[in-house]
Structure formats: C-alpha cells, structure tokens
LUMVEXVEX-897421 format. One record per residue (C-alpha): residue in one letter; residue number from 1; x, y, z. Coordinates in pm, 1 decimal. Example, Ala and Ser with C-alpha at 12.3 -4.5 7.8 and 13.67 -1.06 7.14 Angstrom:
% residues 2
+------+-----+----------+----------+----------+
: rest :  nr :        u :        v :        w :
+------+-----+----------+----------+----------+
:    a :   1 :   1230.0 :   -450.0 :    780.0 :
:    s :   2 :   1367.0 :   -106.0 :    714.0 :
+------+-----+----------+----------+----------+
***
This chain:
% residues 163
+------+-----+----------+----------+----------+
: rest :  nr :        u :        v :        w :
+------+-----+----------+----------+----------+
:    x :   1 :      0.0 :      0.0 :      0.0 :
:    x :   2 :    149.5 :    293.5 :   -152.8 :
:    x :   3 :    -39.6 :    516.5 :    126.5 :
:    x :   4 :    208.2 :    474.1 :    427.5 :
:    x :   5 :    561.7 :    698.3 :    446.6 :
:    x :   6 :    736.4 :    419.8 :    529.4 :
:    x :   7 :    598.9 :    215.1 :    244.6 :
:    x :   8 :    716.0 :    509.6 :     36.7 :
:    x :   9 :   1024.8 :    494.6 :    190.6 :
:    x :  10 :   1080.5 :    129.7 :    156.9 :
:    x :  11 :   1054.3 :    120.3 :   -225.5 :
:    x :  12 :   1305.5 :    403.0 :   -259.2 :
:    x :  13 :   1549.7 :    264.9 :      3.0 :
:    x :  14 :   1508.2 :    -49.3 :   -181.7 :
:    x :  15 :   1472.9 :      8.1 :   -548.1 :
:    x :  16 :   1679.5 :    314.1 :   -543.3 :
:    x :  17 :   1992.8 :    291.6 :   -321.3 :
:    x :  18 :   1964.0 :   -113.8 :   -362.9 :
:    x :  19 :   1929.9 :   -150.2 :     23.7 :
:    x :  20 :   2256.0 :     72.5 :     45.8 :
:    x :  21 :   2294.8 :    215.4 :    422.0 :
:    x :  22 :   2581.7 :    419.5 :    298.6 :
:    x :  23 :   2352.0 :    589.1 :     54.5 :
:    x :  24 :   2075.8 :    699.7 :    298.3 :
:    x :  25 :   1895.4 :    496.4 :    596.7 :
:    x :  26 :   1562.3 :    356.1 :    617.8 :
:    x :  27 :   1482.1 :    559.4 :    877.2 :
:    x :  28 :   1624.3 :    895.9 :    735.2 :
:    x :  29 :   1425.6 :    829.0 :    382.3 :
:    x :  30 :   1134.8 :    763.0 :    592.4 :
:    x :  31 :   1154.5 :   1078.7 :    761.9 :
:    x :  32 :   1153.0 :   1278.7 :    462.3 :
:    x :  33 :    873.7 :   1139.4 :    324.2 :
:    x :  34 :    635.0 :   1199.8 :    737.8 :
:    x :  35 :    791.4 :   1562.5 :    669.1 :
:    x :  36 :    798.5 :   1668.2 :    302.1 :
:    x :  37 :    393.2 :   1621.3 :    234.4 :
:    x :  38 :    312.6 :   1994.8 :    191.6 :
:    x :  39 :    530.5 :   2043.1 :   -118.3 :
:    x :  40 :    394.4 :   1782.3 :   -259.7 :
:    x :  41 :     64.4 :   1988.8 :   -190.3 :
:    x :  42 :    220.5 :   2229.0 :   -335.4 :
:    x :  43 :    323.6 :   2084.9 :   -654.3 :
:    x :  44 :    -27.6 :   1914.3 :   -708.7 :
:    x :  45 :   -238.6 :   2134.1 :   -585.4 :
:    x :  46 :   -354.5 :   1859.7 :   -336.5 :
:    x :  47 :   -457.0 :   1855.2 :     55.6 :
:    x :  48 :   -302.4 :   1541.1 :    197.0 :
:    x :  49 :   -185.1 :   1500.6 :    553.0 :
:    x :  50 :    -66.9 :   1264.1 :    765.3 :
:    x :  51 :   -206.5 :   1106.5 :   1068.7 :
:    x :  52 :   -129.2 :    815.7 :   1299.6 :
:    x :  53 :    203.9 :    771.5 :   1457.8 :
:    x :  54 :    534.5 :    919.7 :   1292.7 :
:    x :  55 :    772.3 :    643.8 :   1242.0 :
:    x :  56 :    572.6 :    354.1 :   1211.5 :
:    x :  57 :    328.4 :    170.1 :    975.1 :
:    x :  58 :     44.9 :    333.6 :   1213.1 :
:    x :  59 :    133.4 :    674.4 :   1004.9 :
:    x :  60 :    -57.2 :    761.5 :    676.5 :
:    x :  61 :   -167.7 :    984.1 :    454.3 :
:    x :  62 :   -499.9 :   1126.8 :    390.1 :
:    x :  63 :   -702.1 :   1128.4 :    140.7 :
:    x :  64 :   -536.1 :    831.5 :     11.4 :
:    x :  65 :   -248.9 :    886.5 :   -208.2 :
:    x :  66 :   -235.9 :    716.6 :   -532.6 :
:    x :  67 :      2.6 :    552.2 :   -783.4 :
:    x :  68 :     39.5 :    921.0 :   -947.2 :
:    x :  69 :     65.4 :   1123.0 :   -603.1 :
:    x :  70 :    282.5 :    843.3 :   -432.2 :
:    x :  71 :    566.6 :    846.1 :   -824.7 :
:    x :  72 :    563.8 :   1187.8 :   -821.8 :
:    x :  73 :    681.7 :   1222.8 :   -494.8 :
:    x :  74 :    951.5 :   1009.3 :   -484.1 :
:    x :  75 :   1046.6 :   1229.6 :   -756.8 :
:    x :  76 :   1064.1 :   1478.8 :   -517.0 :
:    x :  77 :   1248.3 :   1320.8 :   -271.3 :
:    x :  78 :   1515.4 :   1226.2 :   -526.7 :
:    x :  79 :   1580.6 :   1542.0 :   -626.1 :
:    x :  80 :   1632.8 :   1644.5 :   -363.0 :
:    x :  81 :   1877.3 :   1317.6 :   -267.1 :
:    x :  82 :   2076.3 :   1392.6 :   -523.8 :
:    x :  83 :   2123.8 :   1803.7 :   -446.9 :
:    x :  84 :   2142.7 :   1730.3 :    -48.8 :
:    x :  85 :   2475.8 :   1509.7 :   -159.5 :
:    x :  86 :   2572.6 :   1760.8 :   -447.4 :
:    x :  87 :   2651.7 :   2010.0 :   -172.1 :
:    x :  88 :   2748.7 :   1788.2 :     92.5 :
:    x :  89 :   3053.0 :   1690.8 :   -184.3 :
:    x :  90 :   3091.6 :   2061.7 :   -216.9 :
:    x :  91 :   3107.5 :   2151.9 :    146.8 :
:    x :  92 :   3366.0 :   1856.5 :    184.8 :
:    x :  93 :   3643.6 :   2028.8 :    -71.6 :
:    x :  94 :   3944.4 :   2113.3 :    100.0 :
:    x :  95 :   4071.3 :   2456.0 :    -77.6 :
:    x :  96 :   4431.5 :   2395.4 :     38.8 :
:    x :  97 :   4487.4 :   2060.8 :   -152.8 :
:    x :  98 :   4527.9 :   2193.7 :   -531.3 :
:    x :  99 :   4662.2 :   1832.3 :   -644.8 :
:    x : 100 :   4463.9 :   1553.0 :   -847.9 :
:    x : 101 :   4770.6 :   1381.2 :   -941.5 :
:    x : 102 :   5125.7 :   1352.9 :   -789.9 :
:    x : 103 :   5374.9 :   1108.4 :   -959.7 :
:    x : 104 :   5759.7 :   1058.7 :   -822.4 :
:    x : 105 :   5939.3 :    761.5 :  -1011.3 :
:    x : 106 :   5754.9 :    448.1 :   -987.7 :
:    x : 107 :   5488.2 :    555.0 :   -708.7 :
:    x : 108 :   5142.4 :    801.3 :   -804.8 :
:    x : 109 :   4929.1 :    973.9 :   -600.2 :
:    x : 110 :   4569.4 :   1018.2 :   -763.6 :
:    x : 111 :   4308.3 :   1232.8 :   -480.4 :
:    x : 112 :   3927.7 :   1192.4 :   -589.7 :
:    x : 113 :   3844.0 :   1503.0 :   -802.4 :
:    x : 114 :   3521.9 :   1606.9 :   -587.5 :
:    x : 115 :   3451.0 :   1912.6 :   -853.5 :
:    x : 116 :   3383.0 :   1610.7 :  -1093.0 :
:    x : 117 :   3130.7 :   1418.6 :   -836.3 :
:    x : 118 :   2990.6 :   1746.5 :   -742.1 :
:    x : 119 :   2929.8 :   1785.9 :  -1109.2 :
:    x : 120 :   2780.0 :   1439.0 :  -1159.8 :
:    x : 121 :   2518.0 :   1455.4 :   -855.3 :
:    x : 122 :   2414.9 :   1806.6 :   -982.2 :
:    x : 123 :   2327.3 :   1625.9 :  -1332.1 :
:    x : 124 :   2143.4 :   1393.4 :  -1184.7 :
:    x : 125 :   1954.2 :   1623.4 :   -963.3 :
:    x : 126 :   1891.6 :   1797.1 :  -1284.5 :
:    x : 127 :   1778.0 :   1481.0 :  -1480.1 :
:    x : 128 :   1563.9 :   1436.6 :  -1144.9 :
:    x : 129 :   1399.4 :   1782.1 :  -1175.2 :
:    x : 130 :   1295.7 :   1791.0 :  -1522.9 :
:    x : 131 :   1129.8 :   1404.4 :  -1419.6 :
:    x : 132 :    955.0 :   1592.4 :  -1155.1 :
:    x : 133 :    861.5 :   1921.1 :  -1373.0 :
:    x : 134 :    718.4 :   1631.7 :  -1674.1 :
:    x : 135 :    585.2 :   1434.3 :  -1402.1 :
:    x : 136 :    395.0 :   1745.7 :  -1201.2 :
:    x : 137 :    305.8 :   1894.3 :  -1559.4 :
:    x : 138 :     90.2 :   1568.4 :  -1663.0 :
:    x : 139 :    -72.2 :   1505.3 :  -1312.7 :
:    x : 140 :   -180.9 :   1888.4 :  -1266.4 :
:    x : 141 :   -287.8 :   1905.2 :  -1734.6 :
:    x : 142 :   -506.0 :   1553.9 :  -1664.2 :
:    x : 143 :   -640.4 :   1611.4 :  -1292.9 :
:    x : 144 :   -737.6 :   1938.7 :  -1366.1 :
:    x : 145 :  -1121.2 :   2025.5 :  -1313.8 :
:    x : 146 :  -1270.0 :   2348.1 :  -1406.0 :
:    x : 147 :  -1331.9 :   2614.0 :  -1077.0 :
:    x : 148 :  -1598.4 :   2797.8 :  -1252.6 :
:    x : 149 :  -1857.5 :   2751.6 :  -1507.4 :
:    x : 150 :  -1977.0 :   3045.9 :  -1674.1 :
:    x : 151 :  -2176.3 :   3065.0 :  -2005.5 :
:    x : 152 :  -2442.0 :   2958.9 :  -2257.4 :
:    x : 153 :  -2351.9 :   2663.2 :  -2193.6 :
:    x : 154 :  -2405.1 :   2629.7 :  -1796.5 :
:    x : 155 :  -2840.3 :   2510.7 :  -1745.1 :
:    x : 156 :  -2992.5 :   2730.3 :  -1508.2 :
:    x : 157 :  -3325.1 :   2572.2 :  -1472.5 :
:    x : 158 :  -3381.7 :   2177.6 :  -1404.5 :
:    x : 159 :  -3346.6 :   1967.7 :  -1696.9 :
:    x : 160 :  -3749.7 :   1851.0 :  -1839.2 :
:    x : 161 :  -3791.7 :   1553.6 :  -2046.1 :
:    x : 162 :  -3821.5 :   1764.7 :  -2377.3 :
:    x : 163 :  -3564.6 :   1923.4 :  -2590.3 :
+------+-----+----------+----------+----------+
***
C-alpha cells in the first residue's frame, strides 16, 4: 500500500539505493517522506496530511495517495537526494589541496576530483527535476477540473424531459 511513508520509503530505500545504508537509511528516507507532504501539496495542488504515529506503519496519509501522487513524490524526494549530496561533496572540498595527481618515479598519487562528483550529482539532480517538472506537468494538465462555469452553456433551470 502505496499510502504509508514508510511504504514510500521502503521502495526508494530499496529500489533506489539497492538496500545501500551508505547511501541513505531507512529511517532517514522515511523521515523525509512523514515531513515533506506539503510540497507535494504544493506541486499538485492537493490537501493530503498525515495522521497516525510518525515512524511507524500506524502513520498515513490522507485522502489516500495514489500511484500518481505516491511516483511523483519520490520524484521529489530524489531530487532532492541527489542536491542534499551535491553540496554535501561541495562543502567537503578542502581549498588547500590543489593536487589531483602527484607522480615521483615508480609511485602516483591520484586524490578523488570532488569538482567532478559534485558535477555528476548536480546532473542527476537535474535529470531528477525535469522528471519531476514532466511528471507534475501531466498530473496537474489531466487532474485538472474546471473552478468555474460560466456561459451559454451552464443550465440554469432543471433539466425537463423535452428538448
């Protein structure tokens, strides 16, 4: 059921990070997904909340989110992955190391170039974003029901039997 943050959770700890505590924890995905539910209401144009007890299978959203609601926000949530780790690369570069290489006679030193990773998560948080921008695009174009009917068209009185 597709309804519960920690199902949520589950599927992208899972399917995502292949079950990869280095990645992100259970727990941590989890928590992103009890606390993140009002930009997805954003997004969508939706009113889901959650109720029951955080951290647990007891916890769910309501009205009942759907195949649609539940895609598009792990989406979200992996955009957002992937720029969390973009600047947590960032943050980690040391300015007073300028080397990538350092070779003396038989022995080389190679350091991990962290502009290149920081470049890599950013494309992928970009690649995420424009999945979530398609994504958002088609849910709000085909959910979309009119807030006001006004015209010839609209029938004041009650319909009668003739034409």
């Amino acid at each position: 059921m597709a309804n519960h943050p920690l199902t949520i959770a589950n599927t992208v700890f899972v399917n995502e990070f292949d079950s990869d505590a280095d990645m992100a924890s259970l727990v941590q995905v989890s928590g992103w997904f009890e606390n993140n539910i009002g930009e997805l209401n954003t997004l969508l144009f939706t009113s889901f909340s959650g109720s029951g007890k955080a951290g647990t299978s007891a916890q769910i959203f309501t009205p009942t989110l759907g195949l649609e609601e539940s895609g598009i926000y792990k989406k979200l949530y992996l955009r957002h992955f992937y720029k969390k780790k973009a600047r947590n690369v960032l943050k980690g570069i040391d300015s007073s190391v300028d080397f990538i290489s350092l070779r003396e006679g038989d022995s080389m030193i190679t350091r991990t170039n962290k502009n290149e990773i920081a470049k890599t998560y950013r494309g992928l948080a970009k690649d995420a974003e424009e999945e979530l921008e398609k994504a958002v695009y088609a849910y709000n174009y085909y959910q979309a029901k009119p807030r006001q009917v006004v015209g010839s068209d609209v029938r004041v009185e009650p319909a009668t039997g003739s034409c």
